[in-house]
N, C-alpha and C positions, 0 to 999 in steps of 0.2 A: 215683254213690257212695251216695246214701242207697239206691235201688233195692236194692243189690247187701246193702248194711244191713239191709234190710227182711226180703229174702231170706233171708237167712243169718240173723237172729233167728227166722223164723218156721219154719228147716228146724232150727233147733236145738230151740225149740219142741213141732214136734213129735217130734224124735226122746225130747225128754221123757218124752212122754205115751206113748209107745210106751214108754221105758224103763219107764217109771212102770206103764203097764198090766202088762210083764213083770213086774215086782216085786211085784204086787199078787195077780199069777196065782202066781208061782213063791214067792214066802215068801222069796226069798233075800239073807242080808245081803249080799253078795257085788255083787248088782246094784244094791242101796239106795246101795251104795258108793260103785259105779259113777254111778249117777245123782246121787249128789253130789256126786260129782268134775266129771262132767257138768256141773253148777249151777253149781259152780264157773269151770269153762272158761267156761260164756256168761257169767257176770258179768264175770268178765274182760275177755272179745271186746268185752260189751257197754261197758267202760269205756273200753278202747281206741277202739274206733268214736267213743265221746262226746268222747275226745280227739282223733280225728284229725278230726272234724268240726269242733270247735271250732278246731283249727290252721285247716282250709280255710277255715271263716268270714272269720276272722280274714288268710287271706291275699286274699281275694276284698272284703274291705272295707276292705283296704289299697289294693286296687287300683284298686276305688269309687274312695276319696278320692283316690287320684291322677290318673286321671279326668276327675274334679269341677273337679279344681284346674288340672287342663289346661285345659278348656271353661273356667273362669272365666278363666283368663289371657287367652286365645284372645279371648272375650267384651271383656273391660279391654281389649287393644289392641284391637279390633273399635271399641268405643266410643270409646275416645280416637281413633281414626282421624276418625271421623264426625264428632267433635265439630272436630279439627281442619279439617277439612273444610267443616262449616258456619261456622266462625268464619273463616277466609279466604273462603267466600261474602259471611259478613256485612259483612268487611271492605270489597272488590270495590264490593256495593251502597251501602255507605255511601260509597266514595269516589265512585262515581257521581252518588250523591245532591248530596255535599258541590260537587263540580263542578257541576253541573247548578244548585245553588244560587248557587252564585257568577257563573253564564254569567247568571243571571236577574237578581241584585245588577247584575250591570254594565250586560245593557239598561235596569234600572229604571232606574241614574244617569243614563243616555243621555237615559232617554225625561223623568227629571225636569228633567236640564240643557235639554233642548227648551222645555221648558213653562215653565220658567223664563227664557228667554230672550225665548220668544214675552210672558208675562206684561209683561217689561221692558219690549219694544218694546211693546206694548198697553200699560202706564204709560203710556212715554215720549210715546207719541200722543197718547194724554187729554190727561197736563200742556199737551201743548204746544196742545192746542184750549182746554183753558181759561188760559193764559197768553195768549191771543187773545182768549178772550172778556173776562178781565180787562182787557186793552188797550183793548178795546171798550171797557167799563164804563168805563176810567178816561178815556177819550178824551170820551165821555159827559158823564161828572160836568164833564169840565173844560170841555166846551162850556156843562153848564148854569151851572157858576158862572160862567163867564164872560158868560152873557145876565144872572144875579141880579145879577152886579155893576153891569150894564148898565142893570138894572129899576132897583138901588135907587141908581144915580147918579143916572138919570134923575126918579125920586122924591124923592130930594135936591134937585136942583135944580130943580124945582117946588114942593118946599115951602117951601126957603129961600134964594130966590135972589139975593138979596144974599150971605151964606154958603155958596153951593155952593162955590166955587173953592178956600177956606178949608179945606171937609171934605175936597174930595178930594184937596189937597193934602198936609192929616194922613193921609192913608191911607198 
């Protein structure tokens, strides 16, 4: 379109200057006429052409934008697709994750109820060596009190042996 624009201004152009040289040669108003009739016709043409250009623009940036507006829709569900996509990903890993933690949660109980049971029984063992050795101990004490009582009757009754029978009777 514009080519054919170009063309046809610059053939109008020059038929100007051709009319115009005739006119200049020939003196005649007759052609002066002519060539401003001429002038005429291409301001014309030329205004039309500026018209019908601006109509083409004007349809060819309609068509842009719709287009544009296509590939953006296109694009929008493109990305909302992905997006849905990575977020049932995310979903997936995270419920893996959430299981895998829970399967972990439960060996820990396992392995704490172990350790805790072992811990009990290890208690339970100590107590019961030292509820032995306490036995000891107290089995001990009572043999030495029972030689002290022994030492100090027998002390008693060397020192007061008239009155031993007395004290150990107050005993």
């Amino acid at each position: 379109m514009e080519e054919k624009a170009l063309i046809g201004m610059v053939a109008s152009v020059i038929t100007i200057l051709i009319t115009i040289y005739k006119l200049i040669k020939d003196g005649n108003k007759e052609i002066k006429t002519k060539i401003d009739s001429q002038i005429g016709k291409l301001e014309t043409k030329i205004d039309s052409q500026k018209t019908e250009f601006k109509a083409e623009m004007a349809k060819i940036e309609t068509r842009l934008e719709t287009e544009i507006d296509s590939q953006i829709g296109k694009l929008e569900t493109e990305i909302d697709s992905q997006i849905g996509k990575l977020e049932t990903k995310i979903d997936s890993q995270i419920g893996k994750l959430e299981t895998k933690i829970d399967s972990q949660r439960t060996e820990l109980k396992v392995e704490m109820s172990k350790m805790e049971t072992k811990l009990e029984t290890e208690m339970n063992r100590r107590f019961s060596e030292m509820d032995k050795k306490l036995d000891r101990i107290d089995a001990t004490t009572e043999t030495i009190r029972g030689r002290l009582d022994h030492l100090i009757d027998s002390w008693l009754v060397r020192s007061f042996p008239e009155g031993s029978s007395k004290i150990i009777a107050a005993k």
